[in-house]
C-alpha positions in Angstrom: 55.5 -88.1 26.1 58.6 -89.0 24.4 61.6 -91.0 25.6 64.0 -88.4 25.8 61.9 -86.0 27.4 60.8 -89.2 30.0 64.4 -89.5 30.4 65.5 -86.1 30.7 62.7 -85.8 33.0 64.4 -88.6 35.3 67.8 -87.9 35.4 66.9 -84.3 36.5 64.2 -85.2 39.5 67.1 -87.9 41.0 69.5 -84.9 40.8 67.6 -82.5 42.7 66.5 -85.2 45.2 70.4 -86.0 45.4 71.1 -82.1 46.0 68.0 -80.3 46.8 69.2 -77.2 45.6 68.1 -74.2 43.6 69.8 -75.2 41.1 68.3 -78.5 40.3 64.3 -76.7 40.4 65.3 -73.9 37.8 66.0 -77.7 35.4 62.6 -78.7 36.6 61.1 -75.3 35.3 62.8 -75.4 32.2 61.6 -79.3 31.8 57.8 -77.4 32.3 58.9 -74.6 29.1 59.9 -77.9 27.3 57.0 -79.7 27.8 54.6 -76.6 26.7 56.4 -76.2 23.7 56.5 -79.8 22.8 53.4 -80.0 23.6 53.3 -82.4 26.4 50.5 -83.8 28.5 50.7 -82.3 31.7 48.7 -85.9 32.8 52.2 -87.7 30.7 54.5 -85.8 33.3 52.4 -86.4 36.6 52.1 -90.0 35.5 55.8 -90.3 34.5 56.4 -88.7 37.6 54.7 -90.9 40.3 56.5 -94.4 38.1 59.3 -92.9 39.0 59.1 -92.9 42.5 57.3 -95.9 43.5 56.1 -96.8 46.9 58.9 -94.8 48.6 58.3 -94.2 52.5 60.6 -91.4 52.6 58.4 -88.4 53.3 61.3 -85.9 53.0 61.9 -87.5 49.7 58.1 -87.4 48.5 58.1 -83.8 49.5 60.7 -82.8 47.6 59.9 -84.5 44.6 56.2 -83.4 45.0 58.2 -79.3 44.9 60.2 -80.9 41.7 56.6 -81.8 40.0 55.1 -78.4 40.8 58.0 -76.3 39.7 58.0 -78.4 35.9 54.1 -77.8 35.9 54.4 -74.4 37.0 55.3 -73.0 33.0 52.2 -75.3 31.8 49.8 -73.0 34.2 50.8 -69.8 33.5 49.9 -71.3 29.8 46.9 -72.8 31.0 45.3 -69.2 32.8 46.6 -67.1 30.0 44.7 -68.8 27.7 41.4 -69.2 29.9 41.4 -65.8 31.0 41.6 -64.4 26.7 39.0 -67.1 26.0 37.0 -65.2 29.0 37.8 -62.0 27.3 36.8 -63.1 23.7 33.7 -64.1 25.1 32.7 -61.0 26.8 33.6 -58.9 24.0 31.8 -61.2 21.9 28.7 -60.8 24.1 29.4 -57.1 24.0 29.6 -57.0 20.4 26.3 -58.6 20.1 25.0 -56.4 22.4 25.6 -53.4 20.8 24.6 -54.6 17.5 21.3 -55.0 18.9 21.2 -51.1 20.9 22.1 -50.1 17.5 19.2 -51.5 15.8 16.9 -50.9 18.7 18.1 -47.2 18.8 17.5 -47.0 14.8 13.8 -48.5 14.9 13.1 -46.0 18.0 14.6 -43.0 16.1 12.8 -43.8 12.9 9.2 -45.0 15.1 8.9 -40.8 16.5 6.0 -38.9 14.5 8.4 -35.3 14.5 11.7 -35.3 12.3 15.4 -36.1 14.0 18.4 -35.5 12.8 21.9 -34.9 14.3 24.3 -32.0 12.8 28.1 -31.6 13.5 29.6 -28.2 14.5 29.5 -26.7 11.3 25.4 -27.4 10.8 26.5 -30.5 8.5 23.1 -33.1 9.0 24.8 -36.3 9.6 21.9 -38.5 10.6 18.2 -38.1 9.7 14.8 -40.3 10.5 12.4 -41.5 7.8 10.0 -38.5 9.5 12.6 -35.9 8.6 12.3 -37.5 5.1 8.3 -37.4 4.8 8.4 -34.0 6.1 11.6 -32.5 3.6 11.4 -35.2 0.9 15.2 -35.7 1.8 16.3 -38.8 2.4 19.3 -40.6 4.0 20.8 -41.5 1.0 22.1 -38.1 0.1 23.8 -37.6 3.4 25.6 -35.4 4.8 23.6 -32.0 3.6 25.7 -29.3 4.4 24.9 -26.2 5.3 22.6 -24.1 4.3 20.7 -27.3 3.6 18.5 -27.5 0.9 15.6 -27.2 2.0 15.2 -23.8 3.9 14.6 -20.6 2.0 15.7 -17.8 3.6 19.4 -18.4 3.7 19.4 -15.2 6.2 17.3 -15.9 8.6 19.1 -19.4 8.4 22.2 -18.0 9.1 21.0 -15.5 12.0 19.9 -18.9 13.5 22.7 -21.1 13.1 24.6 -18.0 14.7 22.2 -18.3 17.5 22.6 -21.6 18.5 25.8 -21.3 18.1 25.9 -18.9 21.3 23.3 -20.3 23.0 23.5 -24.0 22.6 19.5 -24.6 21.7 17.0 -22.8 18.9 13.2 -22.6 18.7 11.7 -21.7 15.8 9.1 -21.9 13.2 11.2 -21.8 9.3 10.0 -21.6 6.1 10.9 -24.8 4.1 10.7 -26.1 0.2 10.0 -30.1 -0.2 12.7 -32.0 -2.3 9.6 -31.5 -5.3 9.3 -28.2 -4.9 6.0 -27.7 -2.7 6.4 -24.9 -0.4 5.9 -25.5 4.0 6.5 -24.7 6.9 8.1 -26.4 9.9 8.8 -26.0 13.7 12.2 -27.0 14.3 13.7 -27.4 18.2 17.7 -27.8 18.1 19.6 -28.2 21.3 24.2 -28.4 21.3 25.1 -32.2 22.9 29.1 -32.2 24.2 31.0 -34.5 22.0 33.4 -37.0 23.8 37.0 -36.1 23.1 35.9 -32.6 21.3 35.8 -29.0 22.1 32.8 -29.1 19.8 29.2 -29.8 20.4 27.5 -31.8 18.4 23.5 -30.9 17.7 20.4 -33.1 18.3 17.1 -31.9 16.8 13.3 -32.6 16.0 10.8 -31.1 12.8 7.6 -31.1 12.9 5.4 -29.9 9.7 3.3 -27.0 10.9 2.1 -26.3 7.1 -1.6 -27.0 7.9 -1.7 -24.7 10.8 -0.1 -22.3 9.6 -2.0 -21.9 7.1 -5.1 -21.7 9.4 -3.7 -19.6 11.1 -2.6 -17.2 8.4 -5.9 -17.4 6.5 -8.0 -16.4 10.6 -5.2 -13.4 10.4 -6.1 -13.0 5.8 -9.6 -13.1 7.2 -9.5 -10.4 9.8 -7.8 -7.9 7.9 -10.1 -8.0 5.4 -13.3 -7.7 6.9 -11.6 -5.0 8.8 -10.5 -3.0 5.1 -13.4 -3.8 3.2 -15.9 -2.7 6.3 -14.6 0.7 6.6 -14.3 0.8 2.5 -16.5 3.5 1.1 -17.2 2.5 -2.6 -17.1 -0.7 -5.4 -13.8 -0.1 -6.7 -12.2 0.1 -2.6 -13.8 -3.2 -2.0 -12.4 -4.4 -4.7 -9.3 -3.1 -4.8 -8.6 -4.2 -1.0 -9.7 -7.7 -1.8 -7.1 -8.0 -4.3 -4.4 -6.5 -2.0 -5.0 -8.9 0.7 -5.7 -11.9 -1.4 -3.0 -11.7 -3.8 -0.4 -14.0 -2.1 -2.7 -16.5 -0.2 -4.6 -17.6 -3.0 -2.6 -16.4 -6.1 -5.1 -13.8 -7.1 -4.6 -12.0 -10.0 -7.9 -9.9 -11.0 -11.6 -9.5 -8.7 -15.0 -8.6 -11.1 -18.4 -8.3 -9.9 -21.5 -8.8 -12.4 -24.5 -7.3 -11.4 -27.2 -8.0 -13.7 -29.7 -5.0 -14.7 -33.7 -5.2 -15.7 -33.4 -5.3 -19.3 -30.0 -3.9 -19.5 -26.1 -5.8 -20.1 -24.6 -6.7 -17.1 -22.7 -4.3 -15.0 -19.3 -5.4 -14.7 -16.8 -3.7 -12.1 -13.0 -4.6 -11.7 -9.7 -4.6 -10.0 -6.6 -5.7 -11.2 -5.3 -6.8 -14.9 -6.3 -7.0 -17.5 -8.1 -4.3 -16.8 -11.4 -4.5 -19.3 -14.5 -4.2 -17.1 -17.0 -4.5 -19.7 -19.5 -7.7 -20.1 -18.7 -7.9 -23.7 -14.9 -8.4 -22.5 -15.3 -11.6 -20.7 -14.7 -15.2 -22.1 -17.7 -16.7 -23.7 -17.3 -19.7 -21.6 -17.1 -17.5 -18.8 -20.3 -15.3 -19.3 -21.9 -19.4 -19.7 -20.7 -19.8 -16.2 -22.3 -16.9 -14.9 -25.3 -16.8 -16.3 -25.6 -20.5 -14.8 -24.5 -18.8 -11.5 -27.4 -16.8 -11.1 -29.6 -20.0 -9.8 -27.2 -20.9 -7.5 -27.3 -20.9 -4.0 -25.4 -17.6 -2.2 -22.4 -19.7 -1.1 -22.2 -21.4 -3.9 -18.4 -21.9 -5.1 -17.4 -23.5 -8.1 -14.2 -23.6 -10.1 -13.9 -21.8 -13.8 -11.4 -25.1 -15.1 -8.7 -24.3 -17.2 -9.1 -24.1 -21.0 -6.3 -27.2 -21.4 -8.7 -29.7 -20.2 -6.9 -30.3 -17.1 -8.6 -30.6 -13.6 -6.6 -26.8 -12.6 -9.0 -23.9 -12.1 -7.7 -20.7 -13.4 -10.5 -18.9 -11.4 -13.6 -19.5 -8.7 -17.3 -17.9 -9.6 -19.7 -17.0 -6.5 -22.8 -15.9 -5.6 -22.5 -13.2 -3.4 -25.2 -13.3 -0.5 -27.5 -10.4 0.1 -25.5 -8.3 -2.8 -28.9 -8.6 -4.4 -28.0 -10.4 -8.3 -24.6 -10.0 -8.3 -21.6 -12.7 -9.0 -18.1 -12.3 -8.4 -15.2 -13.5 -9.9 -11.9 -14.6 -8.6 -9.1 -15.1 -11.4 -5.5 -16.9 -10.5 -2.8 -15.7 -12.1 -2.0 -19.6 -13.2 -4.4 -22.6 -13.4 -4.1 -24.2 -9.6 -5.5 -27.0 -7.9 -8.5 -25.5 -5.3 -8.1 -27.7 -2.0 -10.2 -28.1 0.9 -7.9 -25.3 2.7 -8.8 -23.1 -0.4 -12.3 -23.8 0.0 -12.6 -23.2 3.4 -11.2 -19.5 3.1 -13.1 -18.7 -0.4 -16.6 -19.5 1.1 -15.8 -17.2 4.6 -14.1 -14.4 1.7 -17.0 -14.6 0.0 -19.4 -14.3 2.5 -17.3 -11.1 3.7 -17.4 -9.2 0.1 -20.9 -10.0 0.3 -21.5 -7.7 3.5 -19.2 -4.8 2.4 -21.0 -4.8 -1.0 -24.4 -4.3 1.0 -23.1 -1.7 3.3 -21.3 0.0 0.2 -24.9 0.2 -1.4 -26.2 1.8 1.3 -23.4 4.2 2.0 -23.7 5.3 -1.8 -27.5 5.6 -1.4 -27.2 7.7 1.8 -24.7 9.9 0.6 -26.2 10.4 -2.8 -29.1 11.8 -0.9 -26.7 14.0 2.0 -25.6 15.8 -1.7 -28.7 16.1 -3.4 -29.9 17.5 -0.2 -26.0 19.7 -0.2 -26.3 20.9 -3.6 -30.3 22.0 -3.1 -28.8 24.5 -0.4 -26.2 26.3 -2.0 -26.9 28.7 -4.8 -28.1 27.5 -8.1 -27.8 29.9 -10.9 -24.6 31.2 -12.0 -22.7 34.1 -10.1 -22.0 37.3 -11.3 -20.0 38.2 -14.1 -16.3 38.0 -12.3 -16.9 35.4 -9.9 -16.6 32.0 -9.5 -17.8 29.6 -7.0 -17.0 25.6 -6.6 -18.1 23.3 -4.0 -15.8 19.9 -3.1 -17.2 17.5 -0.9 -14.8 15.3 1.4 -13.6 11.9 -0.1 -13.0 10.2 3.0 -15.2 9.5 5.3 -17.4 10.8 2.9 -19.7 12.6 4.0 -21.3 16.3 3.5 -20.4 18.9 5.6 -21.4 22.7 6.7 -19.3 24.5 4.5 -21.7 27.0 2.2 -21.1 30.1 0.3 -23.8 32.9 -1.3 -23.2 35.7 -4.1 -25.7 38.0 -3.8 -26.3 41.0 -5.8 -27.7 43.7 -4.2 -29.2 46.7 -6.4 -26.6 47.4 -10.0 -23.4 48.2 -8.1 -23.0 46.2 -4.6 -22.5 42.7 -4.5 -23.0 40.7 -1.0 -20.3 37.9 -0.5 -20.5 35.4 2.5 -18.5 32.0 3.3 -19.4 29.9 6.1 -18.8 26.9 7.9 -21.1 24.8 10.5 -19.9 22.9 13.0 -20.4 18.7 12.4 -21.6 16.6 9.7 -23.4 14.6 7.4 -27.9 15.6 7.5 -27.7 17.4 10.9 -24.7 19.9 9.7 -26.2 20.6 6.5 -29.7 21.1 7.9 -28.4 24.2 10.5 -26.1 25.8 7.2 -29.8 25.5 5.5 -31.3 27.8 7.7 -27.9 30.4 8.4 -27.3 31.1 4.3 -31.1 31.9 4.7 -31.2 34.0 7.3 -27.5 35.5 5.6 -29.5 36.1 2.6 -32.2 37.8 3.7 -30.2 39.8 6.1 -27.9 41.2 3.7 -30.8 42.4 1.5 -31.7 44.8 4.3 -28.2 46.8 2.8 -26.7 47.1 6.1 -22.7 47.2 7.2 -21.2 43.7 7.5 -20.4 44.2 11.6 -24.3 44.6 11.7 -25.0 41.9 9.5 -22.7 39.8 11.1 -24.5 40.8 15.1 -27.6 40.1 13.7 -26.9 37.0 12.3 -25.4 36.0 15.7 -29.4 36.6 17.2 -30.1 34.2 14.0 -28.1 31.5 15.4 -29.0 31.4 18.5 -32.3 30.2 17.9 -30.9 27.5 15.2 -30.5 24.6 16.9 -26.7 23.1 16.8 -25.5 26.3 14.8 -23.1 27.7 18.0 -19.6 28.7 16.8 -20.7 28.4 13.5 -18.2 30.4 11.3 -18.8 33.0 8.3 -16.5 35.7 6.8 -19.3 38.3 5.5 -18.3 41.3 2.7 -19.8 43.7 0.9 -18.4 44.6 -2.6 -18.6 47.9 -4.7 -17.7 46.7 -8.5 -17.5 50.1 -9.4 -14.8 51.5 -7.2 -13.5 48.1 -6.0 -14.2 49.1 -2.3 -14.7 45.7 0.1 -16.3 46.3 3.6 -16.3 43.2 5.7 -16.0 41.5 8.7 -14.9 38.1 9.8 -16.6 35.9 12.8 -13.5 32.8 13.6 -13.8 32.3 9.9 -10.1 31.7 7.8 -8.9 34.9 6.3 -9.3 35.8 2.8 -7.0 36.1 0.6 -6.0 39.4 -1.5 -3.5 39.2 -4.9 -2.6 42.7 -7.0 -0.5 43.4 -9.8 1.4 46.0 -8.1 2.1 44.2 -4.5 2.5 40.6 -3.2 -0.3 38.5 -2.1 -1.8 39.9 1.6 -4.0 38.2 4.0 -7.0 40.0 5.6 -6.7 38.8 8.8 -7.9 41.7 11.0 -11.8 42.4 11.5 -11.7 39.0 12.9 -13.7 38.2 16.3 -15.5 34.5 18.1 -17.9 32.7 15.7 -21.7 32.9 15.7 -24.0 32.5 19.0 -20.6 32.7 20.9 -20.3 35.4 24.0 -18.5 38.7 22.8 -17.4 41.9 25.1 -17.4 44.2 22.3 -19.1 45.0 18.5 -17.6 43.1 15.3 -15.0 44.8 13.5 -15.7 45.8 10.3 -12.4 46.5 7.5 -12.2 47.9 3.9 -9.9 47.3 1.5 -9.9 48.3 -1.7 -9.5 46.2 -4.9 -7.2 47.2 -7.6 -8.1 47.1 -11.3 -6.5 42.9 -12.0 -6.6 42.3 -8.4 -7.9 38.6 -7.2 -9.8 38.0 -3.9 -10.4 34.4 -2.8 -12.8 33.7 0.1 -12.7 29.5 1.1 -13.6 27.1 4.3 -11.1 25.5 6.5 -11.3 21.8 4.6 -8.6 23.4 2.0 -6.1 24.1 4.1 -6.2 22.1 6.9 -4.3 19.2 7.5 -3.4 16.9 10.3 0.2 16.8 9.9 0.5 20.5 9.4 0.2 24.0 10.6 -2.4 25.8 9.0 -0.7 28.7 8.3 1.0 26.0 6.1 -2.0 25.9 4.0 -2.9 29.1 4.0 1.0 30.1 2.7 0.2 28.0 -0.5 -3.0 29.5 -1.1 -1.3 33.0 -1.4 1.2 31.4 -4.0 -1.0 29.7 -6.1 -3.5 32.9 -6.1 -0.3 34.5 -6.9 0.8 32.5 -9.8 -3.0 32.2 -11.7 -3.4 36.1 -11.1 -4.0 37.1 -14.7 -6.4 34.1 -15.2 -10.0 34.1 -15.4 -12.3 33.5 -12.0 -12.8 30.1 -13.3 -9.4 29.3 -13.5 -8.0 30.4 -10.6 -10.8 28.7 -8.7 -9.9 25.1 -10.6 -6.2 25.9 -9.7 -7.0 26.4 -6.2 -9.2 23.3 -5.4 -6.0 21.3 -7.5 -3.2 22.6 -6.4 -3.8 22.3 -2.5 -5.9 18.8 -3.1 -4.3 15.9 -0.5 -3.0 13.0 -2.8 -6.0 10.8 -1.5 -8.6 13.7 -1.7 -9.6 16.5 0.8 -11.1 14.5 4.3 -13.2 17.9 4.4 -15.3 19.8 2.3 -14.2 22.6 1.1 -16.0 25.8 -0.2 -13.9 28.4 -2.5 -15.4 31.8 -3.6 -13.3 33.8 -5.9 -13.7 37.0 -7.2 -11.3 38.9 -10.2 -11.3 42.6 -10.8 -11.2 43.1 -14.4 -7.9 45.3 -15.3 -8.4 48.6 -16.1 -10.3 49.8 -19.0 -7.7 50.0 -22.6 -7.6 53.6 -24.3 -5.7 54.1 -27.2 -5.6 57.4 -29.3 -2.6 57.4 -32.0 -1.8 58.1 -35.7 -3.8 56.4 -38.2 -0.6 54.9 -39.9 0.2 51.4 -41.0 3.5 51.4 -38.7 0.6 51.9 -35.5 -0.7 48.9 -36.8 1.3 46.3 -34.6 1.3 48.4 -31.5 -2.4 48.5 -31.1 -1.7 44.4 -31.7 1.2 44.5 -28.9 -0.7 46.5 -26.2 -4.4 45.1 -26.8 -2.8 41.5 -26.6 -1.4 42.4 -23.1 -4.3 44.2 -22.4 -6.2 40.5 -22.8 -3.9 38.8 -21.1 -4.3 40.9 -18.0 -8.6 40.5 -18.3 -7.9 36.8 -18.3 -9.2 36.0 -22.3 -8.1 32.5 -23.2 -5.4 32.2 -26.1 -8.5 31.5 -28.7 -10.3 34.7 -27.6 -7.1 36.5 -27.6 -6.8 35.5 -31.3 -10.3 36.5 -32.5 -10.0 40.0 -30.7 -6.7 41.3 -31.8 -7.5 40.0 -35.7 -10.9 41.9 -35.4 -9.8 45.1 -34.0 -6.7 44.5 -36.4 -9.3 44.7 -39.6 -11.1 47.3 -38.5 -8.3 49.6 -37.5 -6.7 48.7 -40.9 -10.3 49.6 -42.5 -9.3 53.3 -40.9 -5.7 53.7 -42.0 -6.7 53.1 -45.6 -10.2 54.3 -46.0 -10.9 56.8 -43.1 -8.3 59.0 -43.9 -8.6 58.1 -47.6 -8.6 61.8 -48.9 -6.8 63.4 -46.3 -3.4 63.5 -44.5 -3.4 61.0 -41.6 -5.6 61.7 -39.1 -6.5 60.1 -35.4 -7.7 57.1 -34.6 -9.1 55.1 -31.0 -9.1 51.9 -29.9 -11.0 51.8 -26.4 -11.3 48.1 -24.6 -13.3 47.4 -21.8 -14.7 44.3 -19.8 -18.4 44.6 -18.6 -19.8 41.9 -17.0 -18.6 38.3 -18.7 -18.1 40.4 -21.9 -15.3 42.3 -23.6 -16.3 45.6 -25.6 -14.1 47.0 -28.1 -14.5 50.3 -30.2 -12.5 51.4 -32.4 -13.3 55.2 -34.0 -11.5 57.6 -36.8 -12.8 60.6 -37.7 -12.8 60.4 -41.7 -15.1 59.7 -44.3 -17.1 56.7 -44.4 -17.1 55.0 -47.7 -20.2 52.6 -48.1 -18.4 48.6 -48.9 -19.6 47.0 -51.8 -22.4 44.8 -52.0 -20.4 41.6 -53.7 -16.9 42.3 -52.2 -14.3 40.7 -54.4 -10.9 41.0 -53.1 -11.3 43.6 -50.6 -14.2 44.6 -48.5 -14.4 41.1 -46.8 -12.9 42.7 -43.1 -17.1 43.4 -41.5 -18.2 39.6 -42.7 -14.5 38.4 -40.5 -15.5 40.6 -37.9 -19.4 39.3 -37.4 -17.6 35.7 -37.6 -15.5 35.8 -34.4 -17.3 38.3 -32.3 -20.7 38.2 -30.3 -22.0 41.6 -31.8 -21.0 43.9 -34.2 -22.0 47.5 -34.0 -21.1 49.5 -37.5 -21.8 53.6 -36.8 -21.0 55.7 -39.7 -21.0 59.1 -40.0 -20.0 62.8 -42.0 -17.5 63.0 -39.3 -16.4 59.3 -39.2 -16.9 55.8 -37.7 -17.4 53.7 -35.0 -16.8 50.0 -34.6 -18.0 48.6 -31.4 -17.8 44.8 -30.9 -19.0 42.7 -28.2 -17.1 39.3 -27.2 -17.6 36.8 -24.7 -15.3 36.5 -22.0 -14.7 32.7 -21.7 -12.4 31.4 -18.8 -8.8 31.0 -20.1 
């Protein structure tokens, strides 16, 4: 303490105890300010204070002096608490400090210690805080924080955003996303999101996990790979489906870019079969190394998988070989469209695929065996020599589910001028079906040699088919043809409706004389209709498999029949039949066999008589080139007529009527049977051709050249030229 503070001190504690007033205690509180900032003792002043006084007995004067003393220390303990209670508060705030320090690294070794991904997103999908999980699982790590949206590693930035937009609304998200790693390996992962209200914003804030779901996924989509294959190679009907489906389902899971099987052959190369590109399905076109491989193959195991490495000398395969089991000595080949590494996931579903390509080859087999019997068996049935000039026949069995069917047909002749026509169709399929049409084309047959109506043929066939086991409401259109007059007589029992096309009138449907099928109660006799066929008319008999379809009304079919029978009119049988059975063909193939008959009247016989002049010359061209065109003579044939019927009406102009004033000459043109017969006659003189023709005379050598037959009558009153052609179709 100083002197002048001890002295100041004094003089104002004897003036207060002189007045005791107010007035002298605001001087002792001002002493207390002095002393704080001078930085007095507070022991100094109590000391100072009791020197002063003594031993005084006064107690009213101790009293008030004590007051005195207490109102100067009253400024040094304000002082005094102030700075206790901030060294209190630095120390709790310290403590606090230290405490969260170590939440915060307790939090951050919790976060980063959990097996699933975190990570925390603002309101705009911004990541702002990841775990080393989210890292392993991504390959993102925190360093390049934040990742804005769409973050970069999710692949479908629409889905992504359909998402965010959901969680937007909803405040939480489940769902499995497709991800790419930081190094570009492709995954899958599970994410669960859920919003978190952010203190002192209208904005949530969003807390989620990721979890890597790769592996099982992947089980789970090769279990699904798996079961749609054995289902679409099971119902597969031949090699090239099994194949082909194999390739379709395989493609994305395992990269596939081509599927062979090598089946080796007693004494033979190799049989090689294929789906996908390149193409080449010949043994000769493999890679030697390759051909190495398989031939090693063949003392494998069934089971057996091993990698075809790729050419670079890297541990890649470009391709697996296997033996397939019970597929008898047969291999099969799985190429890559690059060189990939073949993990224990890979393995896994190549061993259960091949053990599936193994059963469909062995039911495949036996399909193809079976139903290269059913149409040995098929074809045995139905008429093997070749119809009557006129007509043509064809037989298409079903593609899918292939197998045979009841559909038959006959072409019978019956004595030189009637021809017996019938199309029928069993009910069922496969063996059974074919066995009952066996036995009603015989009984058909036989019946319509007896020359009877086709209502009576068609009642007496129904006795027939009552005692064939399985042949109720069997189905058969029956006719009887006249080729001389053109007359049909027929009658139709629940069979489709021919089809009738003339030159003169659009196509027309014979739809009456129709009644039930065979073996089926009737009230009344079959009707029996004629119709008679004009000179270039078409008549087309077929079964049901040609124009029915499921998605359609069969008058549908039957409508594009009549336009396609239409359009071919003035083609040969042959043709219009191929048209037919192409035109109305399903893109995948008919499901049903499908019998077509067809039967074209030959136009009119040509007659010609006219001037034997040069100028007649090109219209016996003109008219017997339409007359061709009408009989259904290809373009070739055409040729070869007209230029021999050209020579020899020439040979008549110029040396027929020789000596004389022009005279007549006939060019008659018929078609009998599959054969066209021409003769062409003059009434002059016959001049006999030279033996070693030079410039002329070489017209009868042409003629011989393009024609079948060539018939040379000469005479005192003039010639004939007859020559026979074959009618080929056109």
């Amino acid at each position: 303490m100083t002197a002048e503070f001890r002295a100041a001190y004094t003089d104002a504690l004897r003036a207060y105890l002189a007045g005791r007033d107010e007035a002298g205690l605001e001087v002792g509180h001002e002493l207390g300010r002095r002393a704080l900032a001078e930085r007095i003792s507070t022991l100094d002043i109590v000391e100072n204070h009791f020197l002063l006084l003594g031993s005084g007995d006064d107690e009213s004067e101790s009293a008030a002096a004590l007051q005195f003393l207490l109102q100067t220390l009253a400024a040094l303990d304000v002082a005094t608490r102030g700075f206790l209670d901030g060294t209190q508060r630095y120390e709790q705030q310290r403590a606090r400090a230290d405490g969260l320090a170590d939440r915060d690294q307790f939090r951050t070794a919790l976060v980063n210690a959990l097996q699933e991904g975190f990570f925390v997103a603002d309101g705009d999908g911004t990541v702002v805080e990841i775990n080393d999980a989210f890292t392993e699982i991504t390959g993102y790590d925190a360093a390049g924080l934040p990742y804005r949206w769409p973050h970069p590693w999710l692949v479908d930035h629409g889905l992504a955003d359909r998402q965010l937009n959901q969680l937007i609304e909803t405040g939480d998200l489940q769902a499995e996303t497709e991800i790419r790693r930081r190094d570009g390996a492709p995954g899958w992962a599970a994410v669960s999101i859920n919003a978190v209200p952010a203190a002192g914003s209208a904005r949530a804030v969003y807390v989620g996990t990721i979890r890597d779901v790769t592996v099982l996924r992947a089980a789970a989509e090769r279990e699904r790979l798996l079961a749609r294959l054995a289902t679409a190679i099971g119902l597969a009907k031949s090699m090239a489906e099994v194949l082909a489906i194999t390739l379709e389902e395989c493609r994305a899971a395992i990269d596939l870019q081509r599927v062979l099987t090598v089946t080796w052959r007693s004494g033979d190369e190799p049989a090689v079969r294929a789906a996908g590109e390149p193409a080449g399905a010949q043994w000769s076109d493999l890679d030697p190394d390759l051909q190495t491989t398989l031939g090693q193959a063949r003392q494998w195991p069934p089971l057996t998988i091993e990698p075809v490495l790729s050419p670079d000398g890297s541990d890649a395969a470009c391709g697996i070989v296997a033996m397939l089991p019970g597929a008898g000595d047969t291999a099969v080949v799985l190429e890559h469209q690059r060189p990939r590494q073949i993990s224990v996931d890979d393995r896994l579903l190549l061993t259960a695929l091949v053990g599936h390509l193994g059963l469909a080859i062995q039911h495949v087999r036996q399909f193809e065996t079976a139903r290269e019997a059913s149409l040995t068996l098929q074809r045995a049935m139905l008429p093997t020599s070749s119809p009557p000039a006129g007509f043509a026949v064809r037989y298409e069995p079903a593609v899918a589910p292939l197998e045979i069917g009841g559909d038959w047909y006959d072409v019978l002749p019956i004595g030189e001028r009637t021809i017996g026509i019938v199309v029928g169709d069993c009910v069922g399929r496969g063996l059974p079906a074919a066995a009952v049409m066996g036995q009603l084309r015989s009984s058909a047959r036989a019946l319509l040699l007896t020359g009877a109506e086709p209502a009576v043929l068609l009642e007496e066939l129904d006795s027939a088919a009552a005692l064939i086991p399985h042949a109720y409401c069997a189905t058969v259109f029956l006719a009887v043809l006249d080729i001389r007059t053109g007359e049909l007589r027929y009658s139709n029992a629940g069979h489709v409706p021919a089809v009738l096309a003339t030159p003169a009138s659009p196509p027309s449907v014979l739809s009456d004389a129709a009644t039930v099928p065979l073996a089926v109660r009737r009230t009344g006799p079959r009707p029996q209709g004629t119709r008679t066929l004009p000179p270039g008319s078409a008549l087309l008999l077929y079964t049901d498999g040609l124009v029915e379809r499921r998605d359609a009304p069969i008058d549908d079919g039957i409508d594009r029949v009549t336009r396609v029978l239409a359009a071919e009119l003035s083609s040969h049988a042959d043709t219009i039949a191929d048209a037919v059975l192409r035109e109305l063909a399903p893109p995948a193939g008919y499901d049903d066999d499908v019998a077509v008959l067809v039967y074209r009247r030959p136009p009119a016989p040509l007659h010609l008589e006219i001037a034997a002049t040069p100028a007649n010359l090109g219209r016996v061209r003109t008219e017997l080139t339409a007359w061709l065109t009408e009989v259904g003579a290809g373009q070739e044939l055409t040729t070869d007529v007209v230029l021999a019927v050209n020579e020899a009406c020439t040979n008549s102009v110029e040396h027929g009527y020789r000596d004389v004033a022009a005279g007549v000459m006939i060019v008659d043109a018929a078609v009998w049977g599959d054969e066209i017969v021409v003769r062409v006659l003059d009434f002059g003189t016959w001049k006999t051709p030279d033996e070693k023709p030079r410039t002329r005379g070489r017209g009868l050598p042409m003629m011989r050249a393009v024609s079948a037959r060539v018939d040379l009558g000469p005479s005192a009153s003039g010639t004939t030229v007859e020559m026979v052609f074959r009618l080929a179709p056109g």
